[in-house]
N, CA, C and O of each residue as an XYZ file, in Angstrom:
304
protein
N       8.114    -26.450     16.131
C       8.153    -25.012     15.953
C       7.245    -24.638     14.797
O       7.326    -25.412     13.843
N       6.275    -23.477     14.648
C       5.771    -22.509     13.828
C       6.545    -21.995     13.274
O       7.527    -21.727     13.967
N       6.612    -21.606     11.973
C       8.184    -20.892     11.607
C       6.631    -19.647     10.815
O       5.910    -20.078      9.916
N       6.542    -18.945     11.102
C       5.628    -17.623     10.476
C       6.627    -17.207      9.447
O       7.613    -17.847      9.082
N       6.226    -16.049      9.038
C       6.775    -15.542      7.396
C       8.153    -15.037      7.517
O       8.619    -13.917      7.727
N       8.721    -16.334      7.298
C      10.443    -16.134      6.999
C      10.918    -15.548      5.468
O      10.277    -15.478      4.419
N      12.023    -15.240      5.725
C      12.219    -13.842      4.616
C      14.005    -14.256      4.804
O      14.686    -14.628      5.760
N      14.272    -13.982      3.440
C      16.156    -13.844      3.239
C      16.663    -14.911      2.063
O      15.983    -15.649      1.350
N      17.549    -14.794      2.099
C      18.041    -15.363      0.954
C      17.934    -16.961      1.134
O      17.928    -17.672      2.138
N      17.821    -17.335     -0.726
C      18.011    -18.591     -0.732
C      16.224    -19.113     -0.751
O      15.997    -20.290     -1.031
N      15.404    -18.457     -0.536
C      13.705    -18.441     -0.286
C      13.298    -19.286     -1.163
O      13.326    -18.560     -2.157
N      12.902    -20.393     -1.568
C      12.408    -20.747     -3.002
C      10.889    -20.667     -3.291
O      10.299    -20.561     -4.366
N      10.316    -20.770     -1.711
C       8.701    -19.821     -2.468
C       8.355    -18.683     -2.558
O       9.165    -17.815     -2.235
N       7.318    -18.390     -2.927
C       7.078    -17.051     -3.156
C       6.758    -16.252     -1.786
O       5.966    -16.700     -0.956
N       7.367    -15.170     -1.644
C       7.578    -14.114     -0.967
C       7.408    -12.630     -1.237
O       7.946    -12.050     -2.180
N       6.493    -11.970     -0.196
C       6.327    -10.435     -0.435
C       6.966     -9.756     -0.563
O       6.938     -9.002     -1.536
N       8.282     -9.683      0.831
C       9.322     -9.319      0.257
C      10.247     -9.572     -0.474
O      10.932     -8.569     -0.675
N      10.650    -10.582     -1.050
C      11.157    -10.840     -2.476
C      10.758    -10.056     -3.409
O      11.566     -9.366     -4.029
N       9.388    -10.033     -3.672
C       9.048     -9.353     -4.929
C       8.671     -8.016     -4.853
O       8.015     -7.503     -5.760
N       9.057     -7.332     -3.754
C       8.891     -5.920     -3.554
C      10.635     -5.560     -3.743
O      10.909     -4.502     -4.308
N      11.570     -6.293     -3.349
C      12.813     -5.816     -2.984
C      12.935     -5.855     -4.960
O      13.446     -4.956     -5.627
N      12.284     -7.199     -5.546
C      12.474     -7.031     -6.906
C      12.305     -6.410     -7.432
O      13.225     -5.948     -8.109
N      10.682     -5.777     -7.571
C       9.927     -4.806     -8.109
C      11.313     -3.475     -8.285
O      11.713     -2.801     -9.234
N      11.736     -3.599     -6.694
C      11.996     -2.090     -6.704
C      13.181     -1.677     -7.690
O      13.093     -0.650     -8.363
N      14.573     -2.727     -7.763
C      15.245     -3.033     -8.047
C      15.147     -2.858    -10.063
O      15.759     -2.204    -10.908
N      14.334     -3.580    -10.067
C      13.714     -3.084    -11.699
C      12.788     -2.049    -12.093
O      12.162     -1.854    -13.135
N      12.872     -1.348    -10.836
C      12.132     -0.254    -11.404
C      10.177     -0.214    -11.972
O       9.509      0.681    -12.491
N       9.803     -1.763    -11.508
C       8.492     -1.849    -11.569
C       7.569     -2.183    -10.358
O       8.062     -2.032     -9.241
N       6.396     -2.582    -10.449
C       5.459     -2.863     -9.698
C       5.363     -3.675     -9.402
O       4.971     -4.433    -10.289
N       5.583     -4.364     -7.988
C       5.483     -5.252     -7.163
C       4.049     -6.050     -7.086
O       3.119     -5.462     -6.533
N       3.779     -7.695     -7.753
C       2.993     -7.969     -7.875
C       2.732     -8.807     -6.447
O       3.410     -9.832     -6.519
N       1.962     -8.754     -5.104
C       1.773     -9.087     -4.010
C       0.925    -10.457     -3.827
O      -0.157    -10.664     -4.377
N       1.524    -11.259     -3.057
C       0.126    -12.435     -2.869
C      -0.870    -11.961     -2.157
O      -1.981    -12.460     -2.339
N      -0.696    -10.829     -1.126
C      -1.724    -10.408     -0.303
C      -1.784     -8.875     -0.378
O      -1.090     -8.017     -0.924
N      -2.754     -8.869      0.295
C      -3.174     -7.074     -0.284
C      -2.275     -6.719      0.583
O      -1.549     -7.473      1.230
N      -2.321     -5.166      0.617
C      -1.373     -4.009      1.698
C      -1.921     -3.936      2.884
O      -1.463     -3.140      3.704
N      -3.047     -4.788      3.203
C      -3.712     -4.785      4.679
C      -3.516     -5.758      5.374
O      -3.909     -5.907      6.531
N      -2.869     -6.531      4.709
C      -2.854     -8.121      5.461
C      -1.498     -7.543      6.377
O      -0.631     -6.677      6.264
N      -1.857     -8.470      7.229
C      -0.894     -7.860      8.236
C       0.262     -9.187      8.504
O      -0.152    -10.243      8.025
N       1.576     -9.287      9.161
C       2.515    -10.128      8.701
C       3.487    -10.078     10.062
O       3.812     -8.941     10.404
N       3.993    -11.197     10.886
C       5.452    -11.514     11.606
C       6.201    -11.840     11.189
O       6.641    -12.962     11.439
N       6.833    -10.887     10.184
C       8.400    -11.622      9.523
C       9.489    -11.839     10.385
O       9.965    -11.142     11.282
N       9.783    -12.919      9.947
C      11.170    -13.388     10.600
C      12.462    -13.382      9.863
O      12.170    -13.648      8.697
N      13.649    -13.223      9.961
C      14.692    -13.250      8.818
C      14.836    -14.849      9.105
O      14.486    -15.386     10.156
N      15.461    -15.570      7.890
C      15.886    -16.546      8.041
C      17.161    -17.267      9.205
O      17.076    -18.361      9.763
N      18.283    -16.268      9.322
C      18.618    -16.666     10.647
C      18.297    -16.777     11.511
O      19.101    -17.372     12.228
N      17.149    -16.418     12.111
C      16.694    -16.074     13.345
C      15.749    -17.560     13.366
O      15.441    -18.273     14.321
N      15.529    -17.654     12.317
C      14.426    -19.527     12.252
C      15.668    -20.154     12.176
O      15.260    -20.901     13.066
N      16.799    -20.564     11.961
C      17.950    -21.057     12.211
C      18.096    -21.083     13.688
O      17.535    -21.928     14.386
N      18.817    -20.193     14.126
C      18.822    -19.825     16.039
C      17.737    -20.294     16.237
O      18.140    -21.457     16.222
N      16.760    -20.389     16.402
C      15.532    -21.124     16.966
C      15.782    -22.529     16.623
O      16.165    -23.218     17.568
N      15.668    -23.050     15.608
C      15.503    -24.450     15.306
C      17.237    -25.288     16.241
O      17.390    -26.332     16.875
N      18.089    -24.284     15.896
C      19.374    -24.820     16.729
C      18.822    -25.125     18.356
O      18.838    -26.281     18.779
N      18.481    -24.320     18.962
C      18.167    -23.992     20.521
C      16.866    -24.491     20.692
O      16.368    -24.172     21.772
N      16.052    -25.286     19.839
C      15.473    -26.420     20.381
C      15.870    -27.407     20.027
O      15.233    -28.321     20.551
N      16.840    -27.841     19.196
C      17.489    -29.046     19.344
C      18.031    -29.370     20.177
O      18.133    -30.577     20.395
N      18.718    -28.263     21.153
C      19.038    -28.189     22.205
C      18.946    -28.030     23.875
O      19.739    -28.043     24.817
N      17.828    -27.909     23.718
C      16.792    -27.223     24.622
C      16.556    -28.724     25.851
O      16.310    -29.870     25.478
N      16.693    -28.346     27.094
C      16.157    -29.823     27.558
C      14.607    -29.356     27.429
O      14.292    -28.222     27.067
N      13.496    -30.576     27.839
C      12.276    -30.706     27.678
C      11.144    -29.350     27.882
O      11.120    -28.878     29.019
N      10.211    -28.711     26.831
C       9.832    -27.773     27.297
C       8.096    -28.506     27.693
O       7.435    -29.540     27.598
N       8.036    -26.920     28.232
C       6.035    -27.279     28.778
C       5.593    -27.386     27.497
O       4.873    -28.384     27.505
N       5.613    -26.936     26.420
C       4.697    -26.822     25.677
C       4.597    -27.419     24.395
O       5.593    -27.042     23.777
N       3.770    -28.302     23.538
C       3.956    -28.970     22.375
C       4.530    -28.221     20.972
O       5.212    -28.735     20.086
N       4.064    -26.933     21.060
C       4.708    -26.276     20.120
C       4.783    -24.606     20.307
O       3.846    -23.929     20.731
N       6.009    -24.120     19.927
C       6.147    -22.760     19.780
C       6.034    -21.969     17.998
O       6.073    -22.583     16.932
N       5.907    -20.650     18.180
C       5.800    -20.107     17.495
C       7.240    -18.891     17.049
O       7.601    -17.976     17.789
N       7.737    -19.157     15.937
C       8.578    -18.553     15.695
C       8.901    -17.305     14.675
O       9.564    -17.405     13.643
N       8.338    -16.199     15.145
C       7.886    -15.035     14.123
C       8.613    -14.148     14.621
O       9.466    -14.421     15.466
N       8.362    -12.762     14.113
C       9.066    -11.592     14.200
C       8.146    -10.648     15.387
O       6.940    -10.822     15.560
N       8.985     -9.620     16.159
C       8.391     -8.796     17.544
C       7.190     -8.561     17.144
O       6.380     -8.840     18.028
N       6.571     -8.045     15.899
C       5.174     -6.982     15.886
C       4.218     -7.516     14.513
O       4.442     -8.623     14.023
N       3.495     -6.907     14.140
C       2.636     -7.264     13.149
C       2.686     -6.631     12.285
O       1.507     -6.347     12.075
N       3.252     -6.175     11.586
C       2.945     -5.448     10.192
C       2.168     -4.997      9.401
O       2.102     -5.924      8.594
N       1.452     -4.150      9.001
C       1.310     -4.270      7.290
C       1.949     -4.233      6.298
O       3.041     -3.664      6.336
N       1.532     -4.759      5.218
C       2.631     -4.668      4.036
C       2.626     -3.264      3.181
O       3.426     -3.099      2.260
């Protein structure tokens, strides 16, 4: 599995939204790894959980690897 930009608690690298939910929280400016144009498939962390469960489970698929991101693309 691809696990694209997972997001939620417990995160120990650095994250956009982490430090925007921080920023906001203290009342300052959110310092970003990527500009406001980069565009993003967040996933919450359960949802890469449910995935990683249900291919452990999964009988044999067609394909060597999937991708596990969020419906749309974002900007930040």
């Amino acid at each position: 599995l691809r696990i694209m930009q997972a997001y939620g608690p417990f995160r120990q690298t650095k994250c956009n939204i982490r430090a925007m939910v921080y920023a906001a929280a203290s009342r300052e400016r959110a310092t970003l790894i990527h500009g406001p144009e980069a565009r993003f498939q967040h996933v919450y962390v359960d949802d890469v959980v449910d995935a990683l469960i249900a291919a452990l489970f999964s009988e044999p698929l067609a394909r060597k690897a999937y991708n596990v991101s969020g419906p749309t693309s974002l900007p930040l």
